[in-house]
N, C-alpha and C positions, 0 to 999 in steps of 0.2 A: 414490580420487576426487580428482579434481584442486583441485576446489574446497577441502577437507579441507588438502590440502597446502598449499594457500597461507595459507589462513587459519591452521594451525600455526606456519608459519613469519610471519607478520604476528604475533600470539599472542607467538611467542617473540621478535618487536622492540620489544614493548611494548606493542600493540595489541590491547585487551579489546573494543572496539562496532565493529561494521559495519552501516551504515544502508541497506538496499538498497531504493531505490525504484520496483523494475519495479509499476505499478499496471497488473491487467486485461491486460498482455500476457503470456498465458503465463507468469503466475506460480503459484512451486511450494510454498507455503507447508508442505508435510509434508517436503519435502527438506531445506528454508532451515533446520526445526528441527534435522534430522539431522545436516546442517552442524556448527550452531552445538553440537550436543552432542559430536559426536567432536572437533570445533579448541578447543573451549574456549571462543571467542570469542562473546558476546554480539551474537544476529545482529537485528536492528530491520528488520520488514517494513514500507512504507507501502502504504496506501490513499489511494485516488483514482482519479481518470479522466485518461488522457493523452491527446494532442491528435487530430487527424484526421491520417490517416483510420485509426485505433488504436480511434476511440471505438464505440461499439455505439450507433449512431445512432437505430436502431428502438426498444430499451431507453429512450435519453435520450426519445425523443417519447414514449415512452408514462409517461415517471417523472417526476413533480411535483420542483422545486428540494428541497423536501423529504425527499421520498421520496429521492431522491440522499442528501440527508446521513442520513437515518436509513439507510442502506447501509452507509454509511462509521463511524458509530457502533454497528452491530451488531458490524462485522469487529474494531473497537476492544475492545469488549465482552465481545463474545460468540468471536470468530475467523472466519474466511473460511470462509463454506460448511460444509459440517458436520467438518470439520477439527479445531476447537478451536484453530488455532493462530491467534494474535490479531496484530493491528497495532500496531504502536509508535507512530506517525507518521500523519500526512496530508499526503501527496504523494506522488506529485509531480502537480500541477494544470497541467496543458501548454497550452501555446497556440501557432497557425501563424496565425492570424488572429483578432481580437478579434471582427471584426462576426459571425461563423461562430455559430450558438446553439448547440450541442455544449460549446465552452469558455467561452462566459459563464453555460450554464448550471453544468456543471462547477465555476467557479470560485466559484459560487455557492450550492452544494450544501453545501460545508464552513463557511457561516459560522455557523450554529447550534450547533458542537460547541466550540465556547470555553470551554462550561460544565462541561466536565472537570473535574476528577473528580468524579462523582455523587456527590451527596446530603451 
């Protein structure tokens, strides 16, 4: 696998964390673990929403600012879907236009989780 190879060879330059921020686009959270277990390399998934027209528009109408972060602190948590494999990060929060509600709600969704780490 290609990815494997590279991160071996990244791994053998000195390079232990790779932060990969695909949020909600075709991300593959059971591979990304696979990955990081045959290269060695400690792989950091982020959570978020990216910009339009990437965002799940019907979803954002129908999910409270909220609701958004408590999404984003479950995948923290708990892992992405029923996966078990968890988020490192929060991002990447995209934006192509500010007045668009998609990414202000978006960028607005993560501000409740600063309360890290629980309890």
């Amino acid at each position: 696998m290609l990815a494997v190879q590279e991160l071996v060879d990244f791994y053998a330059h000195g390079g232990r964390t790779l932060v990969e921020l695909t949020t909600g686009v075709a991300r593959e959270p059971e591979r990304l673990a696979e990955v990081s277990r045959a290269s060695g390399v400690q792989v950091v998934m982020g959570c978020g929403h990216y910009r339009e027209p990437y965002l799940d528009l019907a979803h954002f109408a129908a999910t409270s600012v909220d609701g958004l972060a408590e999404e984003m602190i479950r995948e923290v948590e708990q892992g992405v879907g029923s996966t078990g494999v968890r988020t490192g990060i929060i991002g990447e929060i995209g934006s192509n236009d500010a007045r668009s509600q998609g990414p202000r709600r978006s960028r607005s969704g993560p501000q409740p989780a600063p309360t890290w780490p629980p309890g």
